[in-house]
Residue, then its C-alpha position, 0 to 999 in steps of 0.5 A: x748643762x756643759x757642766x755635766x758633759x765628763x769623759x770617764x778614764x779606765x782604771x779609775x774608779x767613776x764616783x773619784x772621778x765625778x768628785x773631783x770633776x765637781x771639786x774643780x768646777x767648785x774650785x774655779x768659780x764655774x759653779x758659783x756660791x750657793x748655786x743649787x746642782x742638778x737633783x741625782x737622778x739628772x746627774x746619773x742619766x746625764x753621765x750614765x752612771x748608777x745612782x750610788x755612785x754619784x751619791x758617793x760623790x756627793x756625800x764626799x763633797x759634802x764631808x769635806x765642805x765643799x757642798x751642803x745636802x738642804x733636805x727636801x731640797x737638794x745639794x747647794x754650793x758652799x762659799x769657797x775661797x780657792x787658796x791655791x795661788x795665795x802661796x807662791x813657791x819659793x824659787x831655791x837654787x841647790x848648789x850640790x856639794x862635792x862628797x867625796x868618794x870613799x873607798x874605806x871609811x873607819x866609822x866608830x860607830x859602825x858594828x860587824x855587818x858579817x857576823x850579825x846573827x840575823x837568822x836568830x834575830x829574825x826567829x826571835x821577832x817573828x817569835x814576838x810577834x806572835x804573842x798576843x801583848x802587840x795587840x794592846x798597849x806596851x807599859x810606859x816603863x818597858x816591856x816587863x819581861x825585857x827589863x827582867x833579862x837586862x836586871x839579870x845581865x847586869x848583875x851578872x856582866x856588870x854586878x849591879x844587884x837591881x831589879x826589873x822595877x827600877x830600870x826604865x827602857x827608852x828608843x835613845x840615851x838623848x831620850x832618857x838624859x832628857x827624862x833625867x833633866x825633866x825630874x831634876x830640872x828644879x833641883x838642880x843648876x850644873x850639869x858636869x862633864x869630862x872634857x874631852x866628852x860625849x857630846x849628848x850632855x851638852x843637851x841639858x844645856x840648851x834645854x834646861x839651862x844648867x850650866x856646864x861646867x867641863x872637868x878635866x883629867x889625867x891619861x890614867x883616869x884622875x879628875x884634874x879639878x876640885x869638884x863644886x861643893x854645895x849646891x846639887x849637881x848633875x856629873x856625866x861620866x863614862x868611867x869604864x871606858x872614858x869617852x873619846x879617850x878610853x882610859x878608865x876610872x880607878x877605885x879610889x877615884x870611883x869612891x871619892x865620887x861617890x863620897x862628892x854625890x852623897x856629900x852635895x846631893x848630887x847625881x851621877x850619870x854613869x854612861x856605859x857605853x861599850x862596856x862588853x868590849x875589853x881585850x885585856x881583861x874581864x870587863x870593869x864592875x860599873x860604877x852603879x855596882x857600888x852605888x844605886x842611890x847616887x848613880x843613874x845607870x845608862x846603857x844601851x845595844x846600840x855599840x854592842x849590837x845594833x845602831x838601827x835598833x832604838x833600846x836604851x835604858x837606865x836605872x833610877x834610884x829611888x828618889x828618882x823612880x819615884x818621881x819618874x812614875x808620878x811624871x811620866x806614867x802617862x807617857x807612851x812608851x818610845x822604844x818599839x814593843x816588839x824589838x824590845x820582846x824580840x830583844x828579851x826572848x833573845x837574851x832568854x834564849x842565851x843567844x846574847x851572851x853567845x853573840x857578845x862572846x863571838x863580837x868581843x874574840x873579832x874585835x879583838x883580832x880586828x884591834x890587834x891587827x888595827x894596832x899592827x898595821x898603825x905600828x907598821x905604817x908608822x914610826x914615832x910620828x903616832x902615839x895609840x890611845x884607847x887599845x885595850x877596849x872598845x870599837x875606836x882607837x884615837x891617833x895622836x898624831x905629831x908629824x906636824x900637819x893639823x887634824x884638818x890637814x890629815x882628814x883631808x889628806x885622808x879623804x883626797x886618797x879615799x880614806x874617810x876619818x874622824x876628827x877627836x876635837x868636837x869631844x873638847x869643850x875647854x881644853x885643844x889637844x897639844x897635837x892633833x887627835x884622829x878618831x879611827x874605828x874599826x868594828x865594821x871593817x874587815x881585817x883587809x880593808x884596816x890593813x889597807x886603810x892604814x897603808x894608805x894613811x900612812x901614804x897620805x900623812x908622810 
């Protein structure tokens, strides 16, 4: 039997070898269908082996069909179609585009990869894992004691007086405003959102089929329309630090807010996303400190510690936790359970507050020397908005060039800037706006960031 005639390769093991030699025989028809093999014991003299190992083969053949075992009988050929050819590839030709070469980029995104306290995280997530919760499963809401130390650092950085039963943790804020838009998906038919925005809210749309309704505002904070009447509505907001813009929100527009949700039934989604980062002052009590009833919380460590580190959370009124519960209990949960107990033993052990402390005197001298540098480099061609708080200025620049002009302007000298116009739904921005980040820039590359900016736009 021709067959049976295989020359065995060093490294791998004989019973892998025997099976696939068998698969391919089987596979192009020179062992046909319902054809009987030779009994084991021809099989293992024939290719000097022991009996366990061509059995092995066969018993893989046989698990994966391409043999059937008849007892008393022997091993027979199963019918086999051979697909391998049915699919043709399809032939693609790549045209690689040119990406140009960087030497500064002004993400505003990025955080201080320096000053990242990766001895004290690493003690933390070895700390986790050595307890004994990674061996079952995690609580769909998050981890108990995490939810614990988020509820006394919100009372005591932001003054909202909740508890660890009303704050769900989740691996994004698009996650969590997609759970918001599942409870409320019945109740509710408009989505609002600040024009300029984040862009996340524009999800609902697309998913729910809520309309969008952009509502926009003054330079100190003030709502520039009447907001809907009767029907429940959802509003997106990020009133301590307005998105892109970074004005913020004062008291009475706060109340007269607050007064809208309780009047139409509505929801306010209260975004703080940078909030531990103001230079001037102490950082602004949240929204949800005055209300928990109409206020749905959502913050996360993203801007004020990691973006690889996939925690959000929020706080659900009442109502809402109520029908979180009924919906989601059996939902795993998407956050990874040791990041999030090593984030919770790291909040325990003070090692947050003292890290949020040493961020905020960085980037505030990373700010001052950003804001410096901008003056320097430019007369009264550009305006600086935002400078009070956060990891972003945006540049309102009026020389007379457009914001594609001044990105690729940017990008030719190696320079890589963000344009502020995808944050506008109804509105265009009377000059262009450049959104320019700083966090994970050392003070010489702003420095020189912005000489050759002020190179490239004059």
């Amino acid at each position: 039997m021709n067959f049976l005639k295989l020359h065995f390769n060093e490294g791998i093991p004989k019973y892998q070898q025997i099976y696939t030699h068998f698969k391919d025989l089987i596979l192009h028809k020179s062992l046909n269908s319902n054809e009987k093999l030779p009994f084991i014991s021809q099989i293992t003299n024939e290719l000097n082996v022991s009996r366990g190992t061509v059995v092995s083969a066969l018993n893989q053949l046989t698990a994966e069909g391409y043999l059937r075992h008849e007892v008393n009988k022997g091993y027979f050929v199963n019918p086999i179609k051979n697909n391998q050819n049915r699919w043709k590839r399809d032939t693609y030709t790549f045209v690689r585009k040119q990406i140009p070469s960087y030497k500064i980029k002004f993400q505003p995104t990025a955080v201080d990869q320096e000053s990242f306290p990766i001895v004290k995280w690493r003690q933390c997530t070895n700390l986790a894992m050595e307890q004994p919760f990674i061996f079952s499963k995690d609580h769909y809401q998050g981890d108990p004691f995490l939810r614990q130390q988020l509820s006394f650092y919100l009372l005591k950085s932001r003054k909202i007086n909740t508890n660890a039963h009303a704050i769900i943790i989740g691996s994004t804020k698009q996650e969590l405003l997609i759970k918001v838009g599942l409870l409320l998906k019945n109740d509710v038919q408009t989505i609002i959102c600040e024009d300029p925005g984040f862009e996340p809210t524009r999800i609902f749309n697309p998913l729910f089929n809520f309309d969008v309704l952009p509502i926009p505002f003054t330079m100190d904070g003030k709502l520039l329309k009447q907001l809907p009447k009767g029907k429940q509505h959802i509003f997106h907001t990020t009133p301590s630090h307005q998105f892109p813009t970074g004005v913020t929100m004062p008291i009475y527009e706060r109340q007269r807010l607050i007064d809208w949700a309780y009047n139409t039934n509505s929801y306010i989604i209260e975004d703080d996303y940078d909030s531990e980062f103001r230079y001037t002052e102490q950082p602004i009590p949240a929204l949800a400190s005055q209300d928990l009833n109409r206020v749905i919380y959502l913050g996360s460590f993203t801007e004020s510690f990691l973006p690889t580190l996939r925690i959000s959370y929020m706080i659900l009124p009442p109502k809402l936790l109520k029908k979180y519960h009924q919906a989601f209990s059996h939902i795993g949960q998407s956050a990874s359970a040791i990041h999030q107990r090593a984030m919770a033993i790291f909040m325990e052990d003070g090692y947050w507050d003292s890290h949020l402390r040493k961020m905020r005197s960085i980037y505030k001298s990373k700010m001052e020397t950003l804001i410096a540098a901008i003056e320097k480099s430019f007369e009264n061609e550009i305006d600086i908005v935002g400078k009070e708080s956060g990891l972003y200025v945006l540049l309102r620049v009026k020389n007379g060039y457009t914001e594609q002009q001044l990105i690729q302007k940017a990008a030719e000298n190696g320079v890589k800037v963000y344009a502020a116009s995808r944050f506008f739904i109804n509105r265009t921005p009377k000059f262009p706006l450049i959104q320019i980040g700083f966090g994970g820039n050392s003070e010489e590359e702003i420095i020189k960031g912005i000489e050759i900016l002020g190179e490239s736009w004059t």
